[in-house]
C-alpha positions in Angstrom: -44.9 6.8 -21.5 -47.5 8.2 -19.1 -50.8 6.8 -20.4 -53.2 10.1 -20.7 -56.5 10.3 -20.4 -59.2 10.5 -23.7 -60.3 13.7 -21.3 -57.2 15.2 -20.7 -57.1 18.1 -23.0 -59.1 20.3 -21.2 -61.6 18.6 -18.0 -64.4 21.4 -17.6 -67.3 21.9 -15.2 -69.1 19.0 -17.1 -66.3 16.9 -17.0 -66.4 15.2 -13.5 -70.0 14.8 -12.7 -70.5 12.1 -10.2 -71.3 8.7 -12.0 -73.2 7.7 -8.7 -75.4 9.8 -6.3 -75.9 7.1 -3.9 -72.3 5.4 -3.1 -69.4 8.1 -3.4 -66.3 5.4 -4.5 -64.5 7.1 -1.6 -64.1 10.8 0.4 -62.4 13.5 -0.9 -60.1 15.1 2.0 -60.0 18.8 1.2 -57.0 20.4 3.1 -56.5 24.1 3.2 -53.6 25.9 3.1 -53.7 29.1 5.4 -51.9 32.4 3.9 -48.6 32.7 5.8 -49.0 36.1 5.8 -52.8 37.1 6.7 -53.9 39.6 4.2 -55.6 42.9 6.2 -58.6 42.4 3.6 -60.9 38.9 4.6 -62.6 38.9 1.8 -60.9 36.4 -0.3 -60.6 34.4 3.1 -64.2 34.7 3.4 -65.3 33.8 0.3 -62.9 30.5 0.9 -64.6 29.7 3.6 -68.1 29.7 2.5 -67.1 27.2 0.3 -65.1 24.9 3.2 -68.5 25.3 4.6 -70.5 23.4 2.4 -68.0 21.2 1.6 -67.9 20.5 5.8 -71.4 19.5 5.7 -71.1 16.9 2.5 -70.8 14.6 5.0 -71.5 11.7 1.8 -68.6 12.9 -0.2 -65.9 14.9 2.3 -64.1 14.2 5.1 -63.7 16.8 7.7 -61.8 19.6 6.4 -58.2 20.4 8.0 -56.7 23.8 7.8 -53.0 23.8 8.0 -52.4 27.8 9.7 -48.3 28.2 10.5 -47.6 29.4 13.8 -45.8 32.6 12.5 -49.3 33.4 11.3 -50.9 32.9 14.4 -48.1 34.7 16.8 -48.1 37.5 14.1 -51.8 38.6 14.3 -51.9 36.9 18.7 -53.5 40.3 19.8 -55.6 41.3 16.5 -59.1 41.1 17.6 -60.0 40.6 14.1 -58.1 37.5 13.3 -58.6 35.6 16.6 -62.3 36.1 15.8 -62.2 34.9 12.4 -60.0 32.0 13.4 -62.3 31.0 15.4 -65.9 31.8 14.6 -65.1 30.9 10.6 -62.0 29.1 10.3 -62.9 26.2 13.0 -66.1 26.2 12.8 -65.7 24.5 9.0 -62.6 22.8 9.4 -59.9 21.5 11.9 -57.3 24.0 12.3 -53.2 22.0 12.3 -51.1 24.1 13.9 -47.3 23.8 12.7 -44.6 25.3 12.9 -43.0 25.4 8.4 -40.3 26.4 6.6 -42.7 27.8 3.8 -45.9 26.0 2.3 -44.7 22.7 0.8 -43.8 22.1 4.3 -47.5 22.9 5.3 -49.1 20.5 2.4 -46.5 17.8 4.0 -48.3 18.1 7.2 -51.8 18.7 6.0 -51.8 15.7 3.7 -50.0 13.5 6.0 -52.4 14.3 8.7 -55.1 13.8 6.1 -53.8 10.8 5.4 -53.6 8.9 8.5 -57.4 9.5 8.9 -58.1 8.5 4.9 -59.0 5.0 3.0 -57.8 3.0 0.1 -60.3 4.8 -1.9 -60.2 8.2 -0.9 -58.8 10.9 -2.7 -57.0 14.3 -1.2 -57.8 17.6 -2.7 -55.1 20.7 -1.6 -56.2 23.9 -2.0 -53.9 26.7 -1.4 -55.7 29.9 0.7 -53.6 32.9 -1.2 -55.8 33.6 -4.3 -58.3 36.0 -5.0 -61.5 34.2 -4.4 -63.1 37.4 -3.9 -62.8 38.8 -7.5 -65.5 37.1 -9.7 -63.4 34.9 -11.0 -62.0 33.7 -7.9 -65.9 32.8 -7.0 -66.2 30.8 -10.5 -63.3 29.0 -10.1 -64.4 28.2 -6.4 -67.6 27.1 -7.9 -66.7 24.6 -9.8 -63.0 23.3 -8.0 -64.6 20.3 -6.6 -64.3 19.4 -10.1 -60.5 18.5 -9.6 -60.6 15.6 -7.2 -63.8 14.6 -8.4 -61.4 13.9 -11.5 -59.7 11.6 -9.4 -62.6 9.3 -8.7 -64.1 9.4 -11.7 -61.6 8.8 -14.5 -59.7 6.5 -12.1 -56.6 9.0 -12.3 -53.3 8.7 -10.0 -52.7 12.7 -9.7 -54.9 16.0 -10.9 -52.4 19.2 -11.6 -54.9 22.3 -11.6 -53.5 24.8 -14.0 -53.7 28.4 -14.1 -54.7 30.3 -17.3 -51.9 33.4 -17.3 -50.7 35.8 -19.5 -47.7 34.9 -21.5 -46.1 37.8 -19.5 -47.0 37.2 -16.4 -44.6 36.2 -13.8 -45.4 32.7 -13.3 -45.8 32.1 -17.0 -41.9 33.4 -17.6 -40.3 31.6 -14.3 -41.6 27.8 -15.6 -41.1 28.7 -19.5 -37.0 30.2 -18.8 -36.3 28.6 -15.4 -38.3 25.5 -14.7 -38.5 23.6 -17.6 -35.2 24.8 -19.0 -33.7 23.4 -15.1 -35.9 19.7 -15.6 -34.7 19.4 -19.2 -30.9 19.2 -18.2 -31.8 17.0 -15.1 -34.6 15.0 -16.2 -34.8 15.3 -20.3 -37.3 12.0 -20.8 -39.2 13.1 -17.9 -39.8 17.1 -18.7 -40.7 15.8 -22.0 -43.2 13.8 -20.6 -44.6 16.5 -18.3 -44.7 19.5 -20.3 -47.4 17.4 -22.6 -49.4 16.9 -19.3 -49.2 20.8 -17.7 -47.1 24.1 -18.2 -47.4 24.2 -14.7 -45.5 22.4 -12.9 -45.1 24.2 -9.5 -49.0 24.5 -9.2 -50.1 24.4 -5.6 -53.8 23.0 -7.3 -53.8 19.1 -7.3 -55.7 16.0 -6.0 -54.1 12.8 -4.9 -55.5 8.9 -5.0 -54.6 7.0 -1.3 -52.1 5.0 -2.1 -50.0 7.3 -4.4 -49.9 9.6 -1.6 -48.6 7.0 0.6 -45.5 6.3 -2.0 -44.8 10.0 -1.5 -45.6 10.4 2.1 -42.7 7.1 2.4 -39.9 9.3 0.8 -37.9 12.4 1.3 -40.5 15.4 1.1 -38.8 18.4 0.0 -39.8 22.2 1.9 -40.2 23.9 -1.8 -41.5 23.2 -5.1 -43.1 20.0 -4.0 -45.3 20.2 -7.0 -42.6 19.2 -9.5 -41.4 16.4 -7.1 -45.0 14.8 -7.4 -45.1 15.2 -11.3 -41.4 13.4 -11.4 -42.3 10.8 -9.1 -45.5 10.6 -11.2 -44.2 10.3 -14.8 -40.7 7.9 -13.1 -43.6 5.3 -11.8 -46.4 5.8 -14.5 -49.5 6.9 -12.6 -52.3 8.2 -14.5 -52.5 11.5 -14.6 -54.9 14.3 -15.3 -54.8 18.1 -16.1 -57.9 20.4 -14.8 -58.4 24.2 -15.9 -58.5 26.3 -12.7 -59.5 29.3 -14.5 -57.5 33.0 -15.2 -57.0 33.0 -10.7 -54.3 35.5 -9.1 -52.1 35.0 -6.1 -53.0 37.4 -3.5 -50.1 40.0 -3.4 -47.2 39.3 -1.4 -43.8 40.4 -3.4 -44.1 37.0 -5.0 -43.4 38.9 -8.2 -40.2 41.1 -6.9 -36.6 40.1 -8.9 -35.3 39.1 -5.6 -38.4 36.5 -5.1 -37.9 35.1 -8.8 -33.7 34.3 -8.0 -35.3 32.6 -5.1 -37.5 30.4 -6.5 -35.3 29.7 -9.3 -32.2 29.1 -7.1 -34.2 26.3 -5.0 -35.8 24.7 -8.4 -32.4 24.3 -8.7 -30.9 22.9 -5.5 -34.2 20.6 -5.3 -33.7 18.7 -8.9 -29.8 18.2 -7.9 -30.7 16.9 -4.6 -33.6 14.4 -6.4 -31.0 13.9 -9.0 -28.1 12.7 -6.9 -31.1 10.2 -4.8 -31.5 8.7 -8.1 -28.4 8.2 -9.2 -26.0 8.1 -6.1 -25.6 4.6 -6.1 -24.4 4.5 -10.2 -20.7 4.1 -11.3 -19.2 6.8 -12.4 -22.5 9.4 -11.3 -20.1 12.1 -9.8 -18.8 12.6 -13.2 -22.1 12.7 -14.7 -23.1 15.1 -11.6 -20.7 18.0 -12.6 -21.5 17.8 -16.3 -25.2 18.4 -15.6 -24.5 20.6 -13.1 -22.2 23.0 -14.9 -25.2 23.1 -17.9 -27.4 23.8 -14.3 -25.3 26.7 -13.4 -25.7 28.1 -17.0 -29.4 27.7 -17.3 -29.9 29.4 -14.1 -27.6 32.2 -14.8 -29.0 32.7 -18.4 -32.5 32.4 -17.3 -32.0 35.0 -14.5 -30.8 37.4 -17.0 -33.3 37.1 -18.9 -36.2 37.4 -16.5 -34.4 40.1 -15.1 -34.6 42.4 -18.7 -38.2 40.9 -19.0 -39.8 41.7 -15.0 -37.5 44.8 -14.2 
């Protein structure tokens, strides 16, 4: 059993306070996840980057920041005035801009952290922080003001792995897609382990989390899959028992980008899917008598997803 922390419940603003202001027990490497699609309003950008800013010139407690920016993004906008400038004059100015060419954004966290960690320490700690949320609203400023809180978790509880968690409606479309898909899918696949992680996090595909060195470089050493990455982490997590931590990110939206369409939630399910048979079959490949246990799970797999399709068809449509 995963060994929790006496903080875990919920770790606030007061929660992660530096124990030392003179000798930082290592550098937190924040690395920032560019929108695939640029959104025509900066503002949330903006806002972002105020914050990369500061954290930029915390030369004590951060490393340099890296901003991971796909290359569809950049040939997209190659002409808009408005982008090249901000690319340059804001983006660049508070953090080294990777340049890669992904298959969607767990591909870009692969090559952000990896970069990341190449230039980290034993001690250091790796803080993602995806760039698609409204950090314009004033919640999206609240949250940014106290998100340092999540690695700082990290260091100071001594913890293996952070999962930031977003507060949503019970309706809303990320709330339904874990509750009917997700953790329905890790229960057939991974029964001990979903138990273990639906007592640390109801979200499971977050794209908020810090990282401790050398857990990072047990993940970094095996296969890294292109989507829900997340859920990966927390499996390898609970299967090796790290210490792990749960922080409140606050009541934060995705910036709008037909995340929420029917034909983006078969998606998403459909690969939650394909991912846990794939991790399942690494596991157990090498087992007598696995391929029959294979197509017993994955007929229950094809029901699940079916069923929970239906259903968050009646319940988003």
């Amino acid at each position: 059993m995963t060994k929790l922390p006496q903080h875990l419940p919920e770790a606030g603003p007061e929660s992660a306070v530096r124990k030392s202001t003179s000798s930082p027990p290592g550098l937190i490497h924040p690395v920032i996840i560019y929108p695939i699609q640029q959104p025509d309003d900066y503002g949330d950008l903006r806002q972002l980057y105020e914050l990369v800013a500061r954290l930029d010139s915390d030369k004590k407690n951060y490393a340099r920041p890296i901003t991971v920016m796909d290359r569809k993004t950049h040939l997209s906008r190659a002409r808009d005035a408005e982008f090249l400038a901000f690319k340059k004059k804001i983006v660049s100015r508070s953090s080294e801009i990777l340049d890669a060419w992904c298959v969607d954004t767990c591909q870009m966290w692969y090559s952000g952290l990896g970069i990341a960690y190449e230039m980290g320490g034993p001690l250091d700690v790796y803080w993602l922080i995806p760039g698609d949320f409204n950090y314009g609203s004033s919640i999206g400023k609240e949250v940014l003001g106290r998100l340092h809180d999540l690695p700082e978790i990290i260091l100071d509880l001594d913890q293996d792995l952070c999962i930031g968690e977003i507060a949503a409606d019970h309706n809303h479309s990320k709330q339904l897609l874990d509750a009917y898909a997700t953790f329905a899918l890790l229960y057939n696949w991974f029964p001990r382990e979903a138990k273990e992680i639906r007592q640390l996090t109801e979200r499971p595909r977050s794209e908020f989390f810090a990282i401790r060195h050398s857990f990072l470089a047990e993940i970094l050493a095996q296969r890294w899959y292109p989507y829900e990455q997340t859920m990966v982490i927390l499996l390898l997590a609970v299967l090796g028992r790290k210490s792990i931590s749960r922080f409140s990110v606050g009541n934060i939206s995705d910036l709008p980008g037909g995340r929420d369409s029917f034909t983006a939630i078969c998606q998403q399910v459909e690969r939650t899917e394909r991912v846990l048979k794939s991790f399942w079959r690494e596991r157990h490949a090498d087992q007598r008598g696995w391929s029959e246990e294979y197509r017993v799970l994955d007929g229950r797999s094809e029901q699940i997803r079916r069923t929970a399709l239906t259903i968050l068809e009646n319940l988003l449509t």
